[in-house]
C-alpha positions, 0 to 999 in steps of 0.5 A, spaced: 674 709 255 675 716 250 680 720 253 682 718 260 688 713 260 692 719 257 691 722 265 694 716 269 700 716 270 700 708 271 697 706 264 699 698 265 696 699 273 689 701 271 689 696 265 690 691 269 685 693 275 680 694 268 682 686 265 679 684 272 673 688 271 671 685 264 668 678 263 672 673 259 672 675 252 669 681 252 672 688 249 676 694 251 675 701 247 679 706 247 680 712 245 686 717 245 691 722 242 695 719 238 701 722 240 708 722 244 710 728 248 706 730 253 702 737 254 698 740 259 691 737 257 695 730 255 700 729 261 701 721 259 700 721 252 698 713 250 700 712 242 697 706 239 704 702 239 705 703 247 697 701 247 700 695 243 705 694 248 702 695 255 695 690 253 698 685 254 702 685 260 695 687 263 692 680 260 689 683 253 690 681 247 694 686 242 689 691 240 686 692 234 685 699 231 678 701 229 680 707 226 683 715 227 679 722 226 682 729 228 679 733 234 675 738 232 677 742 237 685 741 238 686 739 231 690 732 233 689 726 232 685 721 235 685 713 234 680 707 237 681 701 239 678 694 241 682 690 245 679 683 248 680 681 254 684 673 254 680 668 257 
């Protein structure tokens, strides 16, 4: 997922409904903004330590981050990465 999750306002919600989707042990990427305070462009900004927290209320095991890059075209900080789904 690359630049969705900071448009839902029930991150934890949509998590879930994903856990359900995915076979056991399979992957979650995902992409954002790593950034606190919400902007017009990023409503519901999902750093990585609230991904952290919230995978594993929705049945993933803590994500693992895969790396960062700054958008070319906003300048801010991008992060990835891999969550697996709990058998």
């Amino acid at each position: 997922m690359a630049n969705l999750l900071h448009f839902v306002r029930d991150q934890a919600g949509l998590l879930r409904r994903l856990h359900t989707q995915l076979r056991p042990s399979r992957r979650l990427l995902v992409v954002e903004y790593e950034q606190g305070l919400p902007i017009l462009w990023v409503p519901h900004p999902l750093p990585l330590a609230r991904l952290v927290d919230l995978a594993p209320e929705a049945g993933f095991l803590a994500p693992s981050p895969v790396g960062t890059r700054r958008s070319p075209s906003s300048g801010r900080v991008l992060y990835a990465a891999v969550a697996l789904r709990d058998p």
